[in-house]
C-alpha positions in Angstrom: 12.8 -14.5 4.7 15.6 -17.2 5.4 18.3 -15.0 5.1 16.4 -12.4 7.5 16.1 -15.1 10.1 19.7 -16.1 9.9 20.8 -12.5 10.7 18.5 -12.6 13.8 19.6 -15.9 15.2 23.1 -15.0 14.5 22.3 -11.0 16.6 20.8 -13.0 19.0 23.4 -15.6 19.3 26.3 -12.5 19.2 24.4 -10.4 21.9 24.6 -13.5 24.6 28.0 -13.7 23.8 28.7 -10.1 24.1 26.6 -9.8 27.4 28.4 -13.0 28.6 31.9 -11.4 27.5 31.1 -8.6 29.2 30.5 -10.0 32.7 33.4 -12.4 32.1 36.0 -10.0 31.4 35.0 -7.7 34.2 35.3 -10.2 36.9 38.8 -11.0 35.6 40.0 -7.4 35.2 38.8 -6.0 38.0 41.2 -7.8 40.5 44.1 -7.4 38.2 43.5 -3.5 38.3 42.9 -3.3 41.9 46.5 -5.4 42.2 48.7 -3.5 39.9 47.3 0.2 39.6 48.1 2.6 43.3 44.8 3.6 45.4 44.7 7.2 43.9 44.5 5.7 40.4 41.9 2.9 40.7 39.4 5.7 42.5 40.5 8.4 39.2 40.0 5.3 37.1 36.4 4.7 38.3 35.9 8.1 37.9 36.7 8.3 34.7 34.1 5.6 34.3 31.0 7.4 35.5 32.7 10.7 33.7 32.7 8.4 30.3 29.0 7.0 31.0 27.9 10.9 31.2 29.8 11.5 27.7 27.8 8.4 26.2 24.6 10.7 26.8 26.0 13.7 24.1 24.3 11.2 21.6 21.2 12.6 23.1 19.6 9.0 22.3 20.7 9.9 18.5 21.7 5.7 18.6 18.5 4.2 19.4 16.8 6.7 17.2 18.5 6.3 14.3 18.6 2.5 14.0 15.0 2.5 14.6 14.6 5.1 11.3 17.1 3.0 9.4 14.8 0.2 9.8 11.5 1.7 9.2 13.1 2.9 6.0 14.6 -0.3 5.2 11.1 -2.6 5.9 8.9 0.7 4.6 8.3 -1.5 1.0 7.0 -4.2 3.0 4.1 -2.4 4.4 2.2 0.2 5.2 4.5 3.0 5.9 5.3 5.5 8.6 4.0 9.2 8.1 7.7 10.3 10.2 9.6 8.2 6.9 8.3 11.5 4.4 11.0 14.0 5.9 13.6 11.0 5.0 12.2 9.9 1.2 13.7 13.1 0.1 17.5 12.2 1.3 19.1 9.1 0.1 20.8 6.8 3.3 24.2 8.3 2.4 23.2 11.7 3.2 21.4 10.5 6.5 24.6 8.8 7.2 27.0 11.4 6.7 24.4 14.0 8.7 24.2 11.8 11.9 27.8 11.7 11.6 28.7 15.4 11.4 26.0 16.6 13.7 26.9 13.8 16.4 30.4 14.4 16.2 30.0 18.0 16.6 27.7 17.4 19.5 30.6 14.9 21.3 33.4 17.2 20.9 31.6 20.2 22.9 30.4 18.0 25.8 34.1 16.5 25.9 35.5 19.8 26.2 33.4 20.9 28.7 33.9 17.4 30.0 37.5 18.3 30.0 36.7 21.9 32.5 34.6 19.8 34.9 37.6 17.5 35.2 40.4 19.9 36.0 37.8 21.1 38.9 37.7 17.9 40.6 41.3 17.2 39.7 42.1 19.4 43.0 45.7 17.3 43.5 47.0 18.8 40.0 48.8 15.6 38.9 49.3 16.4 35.5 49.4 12.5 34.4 45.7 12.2 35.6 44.7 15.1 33.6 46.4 13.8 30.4 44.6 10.2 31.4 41.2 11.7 31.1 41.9 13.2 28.2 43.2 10.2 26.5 40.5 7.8 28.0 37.7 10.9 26.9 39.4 10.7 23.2 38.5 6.9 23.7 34.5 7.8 24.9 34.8 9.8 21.8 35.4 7.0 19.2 33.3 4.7 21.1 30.5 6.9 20.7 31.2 7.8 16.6 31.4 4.0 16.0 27.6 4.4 17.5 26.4 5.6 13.4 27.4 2.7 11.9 26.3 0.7 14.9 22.9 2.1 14.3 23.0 1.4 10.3 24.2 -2.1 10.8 21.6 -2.5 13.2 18.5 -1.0 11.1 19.6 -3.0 8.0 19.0 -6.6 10.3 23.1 -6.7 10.8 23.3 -7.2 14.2 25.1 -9.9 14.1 28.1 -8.1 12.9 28.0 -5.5 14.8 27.7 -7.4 17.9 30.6 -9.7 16.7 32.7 -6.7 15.9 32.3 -5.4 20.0 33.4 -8.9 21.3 36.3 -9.1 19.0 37.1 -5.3 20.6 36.4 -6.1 24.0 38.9 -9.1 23.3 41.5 -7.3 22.3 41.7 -5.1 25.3 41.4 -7.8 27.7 44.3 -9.4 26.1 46.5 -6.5 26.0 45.7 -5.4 29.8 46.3 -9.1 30.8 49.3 -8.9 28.7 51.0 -5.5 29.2 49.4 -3.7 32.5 52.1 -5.6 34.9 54.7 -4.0 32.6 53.1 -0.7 32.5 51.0 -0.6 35.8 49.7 3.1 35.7 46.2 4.8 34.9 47.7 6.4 31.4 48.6 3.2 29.9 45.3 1.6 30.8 43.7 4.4 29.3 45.6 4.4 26.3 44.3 0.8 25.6 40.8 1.8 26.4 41.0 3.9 23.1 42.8 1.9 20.9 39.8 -0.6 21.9 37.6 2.1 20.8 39.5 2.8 17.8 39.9 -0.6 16.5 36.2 -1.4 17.3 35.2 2.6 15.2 37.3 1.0 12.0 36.0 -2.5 12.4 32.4 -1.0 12.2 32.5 1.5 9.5 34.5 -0.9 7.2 31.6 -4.1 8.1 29.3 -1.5 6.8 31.2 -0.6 4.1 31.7 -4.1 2.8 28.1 -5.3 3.8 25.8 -2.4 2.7 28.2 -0.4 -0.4 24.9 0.7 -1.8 24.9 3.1 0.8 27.6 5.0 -0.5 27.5 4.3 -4.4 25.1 7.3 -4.5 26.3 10.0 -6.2 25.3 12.6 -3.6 27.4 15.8 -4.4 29.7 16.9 -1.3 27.8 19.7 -0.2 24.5 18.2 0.0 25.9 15.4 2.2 24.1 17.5 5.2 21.0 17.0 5.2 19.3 20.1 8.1 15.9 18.8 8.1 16.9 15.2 8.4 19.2 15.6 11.4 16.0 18.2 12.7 13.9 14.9 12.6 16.3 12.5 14.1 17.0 14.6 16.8 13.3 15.0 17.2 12.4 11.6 17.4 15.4 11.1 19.9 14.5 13.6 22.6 12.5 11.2 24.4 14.9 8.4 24.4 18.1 10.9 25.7 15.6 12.2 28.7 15.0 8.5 29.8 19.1 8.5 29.2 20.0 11.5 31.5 17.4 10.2 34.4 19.1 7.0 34.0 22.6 8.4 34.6 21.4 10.9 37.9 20.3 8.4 39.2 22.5 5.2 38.7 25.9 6.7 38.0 25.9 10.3 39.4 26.4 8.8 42.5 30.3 8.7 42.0 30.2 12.7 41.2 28.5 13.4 44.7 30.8 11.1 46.4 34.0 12.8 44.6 31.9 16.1 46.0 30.9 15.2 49.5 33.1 11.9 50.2 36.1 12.7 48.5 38.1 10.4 46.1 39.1 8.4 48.8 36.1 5.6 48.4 35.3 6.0 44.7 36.7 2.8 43.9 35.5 0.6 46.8 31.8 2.1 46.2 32.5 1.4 42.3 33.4 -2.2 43.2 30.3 -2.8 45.0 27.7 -1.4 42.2 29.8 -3.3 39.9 29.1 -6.7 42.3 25.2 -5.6 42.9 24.8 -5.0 39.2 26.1 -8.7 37.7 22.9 -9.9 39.8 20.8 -7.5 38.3 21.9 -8.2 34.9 21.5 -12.2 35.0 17.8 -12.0 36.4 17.1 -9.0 34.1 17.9 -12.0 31.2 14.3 -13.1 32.0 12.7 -10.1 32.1 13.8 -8.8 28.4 13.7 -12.4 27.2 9.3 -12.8 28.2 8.9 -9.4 26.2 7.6 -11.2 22.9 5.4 -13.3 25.5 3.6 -10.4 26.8 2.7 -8.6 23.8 1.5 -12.3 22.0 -1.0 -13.0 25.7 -1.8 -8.8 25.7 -3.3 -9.6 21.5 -4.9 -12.4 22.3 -6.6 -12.1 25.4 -6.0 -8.9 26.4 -5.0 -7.5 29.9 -6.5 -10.2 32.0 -4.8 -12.9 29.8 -1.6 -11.3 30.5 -1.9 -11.3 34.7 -1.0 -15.3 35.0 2.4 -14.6 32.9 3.1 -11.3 35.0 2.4 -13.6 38.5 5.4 -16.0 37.2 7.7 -13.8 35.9 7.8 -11.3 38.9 7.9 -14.3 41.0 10.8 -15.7 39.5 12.1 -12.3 39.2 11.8 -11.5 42.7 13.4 -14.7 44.1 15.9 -14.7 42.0 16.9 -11.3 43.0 16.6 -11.0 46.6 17.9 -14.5 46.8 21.0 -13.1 45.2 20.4 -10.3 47.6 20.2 -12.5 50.7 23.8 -14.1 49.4 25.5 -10.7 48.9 24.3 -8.9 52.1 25.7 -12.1 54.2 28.8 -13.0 52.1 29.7 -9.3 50.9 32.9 -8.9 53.0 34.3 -12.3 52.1 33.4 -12.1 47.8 35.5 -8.9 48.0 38.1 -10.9 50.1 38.9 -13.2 47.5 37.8 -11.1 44.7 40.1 -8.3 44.8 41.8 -8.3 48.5 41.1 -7.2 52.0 40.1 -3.6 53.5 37.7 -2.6 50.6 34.3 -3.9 52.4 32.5 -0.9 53.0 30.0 -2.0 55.7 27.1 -4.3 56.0 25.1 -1.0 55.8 26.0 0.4 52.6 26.2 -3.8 50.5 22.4 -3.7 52.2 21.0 -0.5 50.7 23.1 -1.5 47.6 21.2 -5.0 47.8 17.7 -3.2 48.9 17.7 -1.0 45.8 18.3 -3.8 43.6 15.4 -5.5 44.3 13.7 -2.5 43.7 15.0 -2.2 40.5 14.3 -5.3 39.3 10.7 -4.9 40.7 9.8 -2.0 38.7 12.0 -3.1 35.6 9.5 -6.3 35.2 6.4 -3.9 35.6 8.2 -1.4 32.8 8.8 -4.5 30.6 5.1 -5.3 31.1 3.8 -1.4 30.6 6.0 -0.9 27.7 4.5 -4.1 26.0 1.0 -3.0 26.3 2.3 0.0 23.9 2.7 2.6 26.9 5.9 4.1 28.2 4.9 7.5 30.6 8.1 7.4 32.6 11.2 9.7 31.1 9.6 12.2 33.3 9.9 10.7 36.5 13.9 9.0 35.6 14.7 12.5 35.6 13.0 13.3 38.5 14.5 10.4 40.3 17.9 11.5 39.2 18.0 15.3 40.0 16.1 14.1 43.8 19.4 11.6 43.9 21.8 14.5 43.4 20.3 16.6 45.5 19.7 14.2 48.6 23.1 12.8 48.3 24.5 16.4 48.3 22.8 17.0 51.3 22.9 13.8 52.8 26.5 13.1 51.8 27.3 15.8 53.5 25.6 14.9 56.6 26.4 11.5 57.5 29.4 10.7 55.0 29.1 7.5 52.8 26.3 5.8 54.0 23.9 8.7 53.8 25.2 9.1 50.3 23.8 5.8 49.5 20.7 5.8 51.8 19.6 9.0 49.5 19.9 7.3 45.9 18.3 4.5 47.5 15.4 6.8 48.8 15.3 9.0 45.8 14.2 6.3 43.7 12.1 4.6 46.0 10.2 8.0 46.5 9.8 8.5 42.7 10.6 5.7 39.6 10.4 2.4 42.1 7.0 3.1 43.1 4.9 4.4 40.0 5.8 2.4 37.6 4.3 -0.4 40.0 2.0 1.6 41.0 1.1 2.7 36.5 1.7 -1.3 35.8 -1.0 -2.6 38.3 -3.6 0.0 37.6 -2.8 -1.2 33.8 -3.5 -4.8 34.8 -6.5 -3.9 37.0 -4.1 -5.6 39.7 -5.0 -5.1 43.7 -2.1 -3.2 44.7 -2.3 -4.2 48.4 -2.2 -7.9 47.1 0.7 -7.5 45.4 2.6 -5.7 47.6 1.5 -8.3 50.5 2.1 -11.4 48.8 5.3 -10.3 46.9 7.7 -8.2 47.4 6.8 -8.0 51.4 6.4 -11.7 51.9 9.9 -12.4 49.9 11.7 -9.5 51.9 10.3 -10.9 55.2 11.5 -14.3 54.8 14.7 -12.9 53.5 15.0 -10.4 56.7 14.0 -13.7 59.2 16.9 -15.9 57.5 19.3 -13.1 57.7 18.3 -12.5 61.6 18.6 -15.8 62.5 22.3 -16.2 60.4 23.4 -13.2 62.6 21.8 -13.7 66.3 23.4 -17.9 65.8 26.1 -16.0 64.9 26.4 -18.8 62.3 29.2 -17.8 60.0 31.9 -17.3 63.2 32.3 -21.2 62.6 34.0 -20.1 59.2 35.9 -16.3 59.7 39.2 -18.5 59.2 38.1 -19.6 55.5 36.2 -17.2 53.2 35.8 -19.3 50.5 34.1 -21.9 52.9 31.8 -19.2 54.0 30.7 -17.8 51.1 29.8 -21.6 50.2 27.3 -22.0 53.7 26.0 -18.8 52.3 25.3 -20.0 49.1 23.7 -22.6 50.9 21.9 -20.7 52.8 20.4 -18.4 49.7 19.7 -21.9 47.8 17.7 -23.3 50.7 16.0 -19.8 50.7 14.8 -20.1 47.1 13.8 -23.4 47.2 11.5 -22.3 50.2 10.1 -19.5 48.1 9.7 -21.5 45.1 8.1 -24.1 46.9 5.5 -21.1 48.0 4.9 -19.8 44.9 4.4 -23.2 43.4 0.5 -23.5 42.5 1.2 -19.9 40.6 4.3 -20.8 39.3 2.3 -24.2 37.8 -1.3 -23.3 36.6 -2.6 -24.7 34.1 -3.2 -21.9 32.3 0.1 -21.6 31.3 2.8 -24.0 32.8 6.6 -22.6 33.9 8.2 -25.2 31.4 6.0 -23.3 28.7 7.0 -20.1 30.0 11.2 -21.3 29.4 10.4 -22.8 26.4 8.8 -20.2 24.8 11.8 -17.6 26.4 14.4 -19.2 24.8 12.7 -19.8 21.4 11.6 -16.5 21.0 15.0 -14.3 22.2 15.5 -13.5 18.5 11.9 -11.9 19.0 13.1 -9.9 22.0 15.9 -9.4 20.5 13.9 -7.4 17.7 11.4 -5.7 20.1 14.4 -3.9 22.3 16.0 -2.6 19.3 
């Protein structure tokens, strides 16, 4: 039992480094490519980004699956066990291994060559070292995506310490060599040539950590031919389906949004739009920190005292949630221009209407990610469905809409799209869940935080408040900061008597986050 709780304090402890690395490294690289790489690279190079994040789906959720069966197995002794384990008792873990291997590999290499077809479509300007980029920077999707099997073992065997440690060290690597080399070699093939020798080192790293941490796993003396296992990779595949369909509805609707730009748009803005996702998404990604972090919470209230103990805890954390987000919101929609000033240069702002729709939806986001976190700890999940639905309504308004009214219409229709499908219900399926009054909730939440935040950005713009500081950006962006600070404190302020029953106190709530984000930890895997 010791040793088990060491390997989940030190995943824990690895995945808030990685997640920290992450955020680091991108602020820092992003400006350095945007300096050294031409215009026509940077937009290939984001495109090559939303092209890889497509090619991460050709696991067809085969990651999540897998780890999950690797740790059934793996705890099965320990109690009662799963009727889905009988189809694996009759393979030993190397054959499963070697299976998911072979089958996902064969699966990666068709999508990357169709991948490859898609490419040379879009390619329409024929430069031949953009084509051989992709390729190079698909080989890297490639590896990344095999080093996802022993990711999944080292995972399901309580290792995910090592497997998170092995990412960073990757992710350091890279950052290293780009910081170290790019001046020297400033074009879009060299960078992608270090994006797969990232992949490659972090594929070996992986499957030799296994190796060396788990050899019983391939001390079986499993002849060569029965190393696939058909029924085995049937069921995994099986048990995955779900997962990839919440994966695909996921991409249509967060990432596609670079295809129909390339489409309707042209290349032109690929990277500007790219850098403002990227901005919009660091503030998602902090406040979604408390969101995963109160999952163990829920579930402990939900046991005990069912669904009406679990309303008080769903008050706070939307709450802080909420303010959090549209505080961030209020900062980005003011100070956008000027963070893109000093982050990567002038004349990439793309207009205070498409950093507000990017801001809009990200409230929205967050809004119905703390009701998912809430349904999907009262042991329900009845969304893939409508992901997918949201996705293919995204592609096909921002055809349409693209086409229409250029950029900002692009963006208006994945804002709308999701709003008219994921946003909604799974607020709407949370609340019913909770025997919440929708009306009250929508009144004294998200309407009342958006209305304040609306007022202060009115009143910023008719003083005309920030024309005191167009000579300095770094001295308006601290007013705005300011200006967001004073706005949380207002709402916290508001929210107060919820935020402090005595039912269950905030400094409970933080405590009991950060004590139990090994637990969370555990339940997202």
């Amino acid at each position: 039992m010791k040793g088990s709780k060491g390997k989940v304090l030190k995943g824990v402890s690895f995945s808030w480094i990685k997640f920290a690395t992450s955020i680091a490294f991108g602020i820092i690289l992003t400006p350095l490519i945007f300096k050294l790489l031409n215009k026509n690279e940077i937009n290939y190079w984001y495109l090559f980004f939303s092209i890889g994040s497509f090619l991460q789906m050709a696991d067809l959720g085969l990651a999540s699956a897998l780890s999950r069966t690797i740790a059934y197995i793996n705890n099965s002794k320990e109690g009662n066990s799963d009727s889905s384990l009988e189809v694996y008792k009759r393979y030993t873990l190397k054959q499963i291994y070697y299976t998911a291997l072979l089958t996902f590999l064969i699966c990666v290499i068709i999508i990357f060559f169709v991948s490859v077809v898609a490419f040379s479509v879009l390619d329409s300007t024929n430069i031949s070292i953009i084509t051989i980029a992709y390729v190079v920077y698909g080989v890297g999707v490639i590896l990344n995506l095999i080093s996802n099997i022993p990711s999944a073992f080292l995972s399901g065997l309580e290792d995910v310490g090592y497997d998170n440690l092995v990412k960073v060290l990757a992710q350091v690597v890279y950052f290293i060599l780009i910081v170290t080399f790019l001046e020297q070699f400033p074009n879009i093939l060299f960078l992608s040539g270090l994006f797969l020798l990232q992949n490659l080192i972090q594929l070996l790293l992986l499957h030799i950590t296994l190796y060396k941490k788990h050899k019983f796993i391939f001390s079986s003396n499993t002849k060569v031919k029965s190393l696939f296992a058909f029924e085995a990779a049937k069921e995994i595949y099986k048990n995955s389906m779900p997962m990839f369909i919440n994966q695909l509805g996921g991409w249509l609707t967060n990432r596609s949004v670079i295809f129909i730009t390339t489409i309707t748009v042209g290349t032109a803005y690929i990277a500007d739009l790219s850098v403002h996702q990227q901005l919009i998404s660091y503030g998602v990604a902090i406040v979604s920190v408390i969101n995963q972090s109160v999952g163990p919470f829920i579930a402990k209230k939900y046991i005990k005292e069912g669904r009406v103990g679990v309303i008080p805890l769903f008050e706070k954390v939307v709450i802080l949630a909420l303010s959090l987000i549209t505080a961030f919101a209020l900062f980005v929609i003011l100070a956008g221009n000027e963070i893109l000033q000093i982050w990567i240069g002038t004349g990439h702002f793309l207009g205070n209407s498409v950093i507000t729709l990017l801001a809009i939806s990200a409230i929205l986001e967050i809004q119905h990610a703390v009701c998912g976190n809430f349904v999907w700890n009262l042991g329900k999940w009845p969304f893939n469905y409508w992901t997918l639905a949201a996705g293919i309504l995204s592609m096909v308004l921002g055809y349409i809409l693209g086409n229409a009214f250029g950029l900002e219409g692009l963006v208006f229709a994945f804002t709308l799209s999701k709003l008219l499908t994921i946003n909604w219900y799974v607020v709407y399926y949370c609340l019913k869940e909770l025997n919440y009054n929708i009306f009250k909730f929508i009144i004294n939440y998200p309407f009342m935080m958006l209305l304040m935040m609306s007022v202060i950005i009115v009143v910023v713009k008719l003083t005309n408040l920030l024309s005191f500081f167009n000579e300095s950006p770094l001295t308006s962006i601290i007013v705005i900061c300011l200006i967001a600070a004073m706005y949380l404190f207002i709402v916290l302020i508001k929210y107060k008597d919820k935020l402090l029953t005595k039912n269950i106190k905030l400094s409970k709530l933080m405590d009991e986050i950060k004590t139990r984000r090994k637990a969370a930890y555990i339940n997202v895997k």
